[in-house]
C-alpha positions in Angstrom: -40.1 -14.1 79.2 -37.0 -12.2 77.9 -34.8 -13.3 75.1 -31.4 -13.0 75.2 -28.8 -13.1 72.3 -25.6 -14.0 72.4 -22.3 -15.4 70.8 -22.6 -19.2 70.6 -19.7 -20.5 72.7 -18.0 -24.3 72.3 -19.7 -25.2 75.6 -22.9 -24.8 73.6 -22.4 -27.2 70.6 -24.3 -30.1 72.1 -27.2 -27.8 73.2 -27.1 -26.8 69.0 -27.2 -30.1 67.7 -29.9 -30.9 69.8 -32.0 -27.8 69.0 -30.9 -29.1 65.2 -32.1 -32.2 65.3 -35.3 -30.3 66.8 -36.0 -28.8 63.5 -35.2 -31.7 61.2 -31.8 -31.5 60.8 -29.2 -34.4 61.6 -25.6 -34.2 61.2 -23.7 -37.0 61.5 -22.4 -36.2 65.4 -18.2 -35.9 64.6 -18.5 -34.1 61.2 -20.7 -31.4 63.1 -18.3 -31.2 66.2 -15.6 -31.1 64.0 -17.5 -28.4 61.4 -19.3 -25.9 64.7 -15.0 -26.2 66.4 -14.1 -24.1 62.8 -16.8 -22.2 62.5 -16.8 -20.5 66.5 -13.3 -19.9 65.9 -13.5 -18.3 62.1 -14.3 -14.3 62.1 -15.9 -14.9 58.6 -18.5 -16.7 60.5 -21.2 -15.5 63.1 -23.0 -18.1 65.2 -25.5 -16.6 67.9 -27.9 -18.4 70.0 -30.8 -17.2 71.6 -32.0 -18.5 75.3 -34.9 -17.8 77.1 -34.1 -18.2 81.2 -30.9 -20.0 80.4 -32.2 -22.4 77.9 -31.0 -22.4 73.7 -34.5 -22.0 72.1 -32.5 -20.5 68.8 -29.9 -20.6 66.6 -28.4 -18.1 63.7 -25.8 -18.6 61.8 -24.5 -15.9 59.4 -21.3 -15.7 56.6 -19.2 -12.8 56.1 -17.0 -12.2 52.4 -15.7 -9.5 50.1 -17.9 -9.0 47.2 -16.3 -7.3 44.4 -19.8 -5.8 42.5 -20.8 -4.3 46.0 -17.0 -3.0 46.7 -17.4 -4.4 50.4 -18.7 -6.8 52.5 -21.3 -9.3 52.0 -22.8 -11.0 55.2 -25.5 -14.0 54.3 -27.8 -15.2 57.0 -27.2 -19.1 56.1 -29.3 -20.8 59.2 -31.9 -19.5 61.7 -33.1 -22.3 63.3 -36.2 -21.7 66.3 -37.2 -24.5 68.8 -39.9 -26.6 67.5 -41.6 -27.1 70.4 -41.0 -23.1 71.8 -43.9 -22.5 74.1 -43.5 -18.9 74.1 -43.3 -16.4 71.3 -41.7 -18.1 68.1 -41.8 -14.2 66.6 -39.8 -12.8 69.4 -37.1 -14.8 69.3 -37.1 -14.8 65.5 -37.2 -11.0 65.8 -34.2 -10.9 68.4 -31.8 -13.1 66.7 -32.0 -11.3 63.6 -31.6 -7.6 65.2 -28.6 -9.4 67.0 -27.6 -11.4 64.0 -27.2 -8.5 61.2 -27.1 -5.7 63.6 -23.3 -7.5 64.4 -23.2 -7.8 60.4 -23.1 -4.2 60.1 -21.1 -3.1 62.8 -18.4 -5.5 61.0 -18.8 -3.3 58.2 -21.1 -5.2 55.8 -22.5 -3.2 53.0 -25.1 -5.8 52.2 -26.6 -8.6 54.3 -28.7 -11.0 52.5 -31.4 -12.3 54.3 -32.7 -16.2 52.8 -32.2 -18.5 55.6 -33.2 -22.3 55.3 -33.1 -22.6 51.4 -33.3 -25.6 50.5 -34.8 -26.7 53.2 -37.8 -28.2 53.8 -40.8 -25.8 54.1 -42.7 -27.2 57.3 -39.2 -27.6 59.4 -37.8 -24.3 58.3 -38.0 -21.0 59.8 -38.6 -18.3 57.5 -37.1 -14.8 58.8 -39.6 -12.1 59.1 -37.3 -9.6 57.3 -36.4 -9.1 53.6 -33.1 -8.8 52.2 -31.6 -5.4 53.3 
């Protein structure tokens, strides 16, 4: 089965909470509508969501700011979230949303992008990316 990668859009927000909640994370419902509305709209953010025939199996979200020690832009993979109960290849679609993720990263420009999703997080409900910082 393909993966596909794409820009999250506000038509997907319920489809990412549930796919959230998933994984062990649980937002209280109007802080995250309220917090995914900002964050679509910001250019200093990147949300992408990965679907496998037309369902959201994946979720990446990734922050972009002016460092001054790297004289450019910064971009920090903050979330990668995969379905828990994905029947098909976990790896792939780990794989594609981080091409698609920081390959966007660097076409904005970044100079570094900072790979440490999930800190913080819980080990067993994280998703660990299968890259290291570039």
């Amino acid at each position: 089965m393909r993966v596909f990668v794409r820009p999250a859009s506000l038509q997907d927000g319920v489809s990412i909470l549930s796919l959230l909640e998933s994984v062990g994370y649980f937002p209280e419902p109007i802080s995250y509508a309220k917090t995914y509305r900002k964050t679509i709209g910001d250019p200093r953010f990147l949300v992408r969501v990965a679907e496998i025939e037309g369902r959201i199996v994946g979720m990446a979200t990734l922050s972009l700011r002016n460092q001054l020690g790297i004289g450019g832009l910064l971009a920090c993979l903050d979330e990668l979230v995969i379905d828990s109960g994905l029947e098909t290849d976990e790896k792939g679609v780990n794989r594609a949303l981080l091409q698609a993720t920081v390959g966007r990263a660097r076409a904005l420009g970044a100079r570094r992008v900072v790979v440490h999703a999930n800190e913080g997080t819980n080990p067993q409900r994280s998703v660990q990316p299968l890259v290291k910082s570039a």
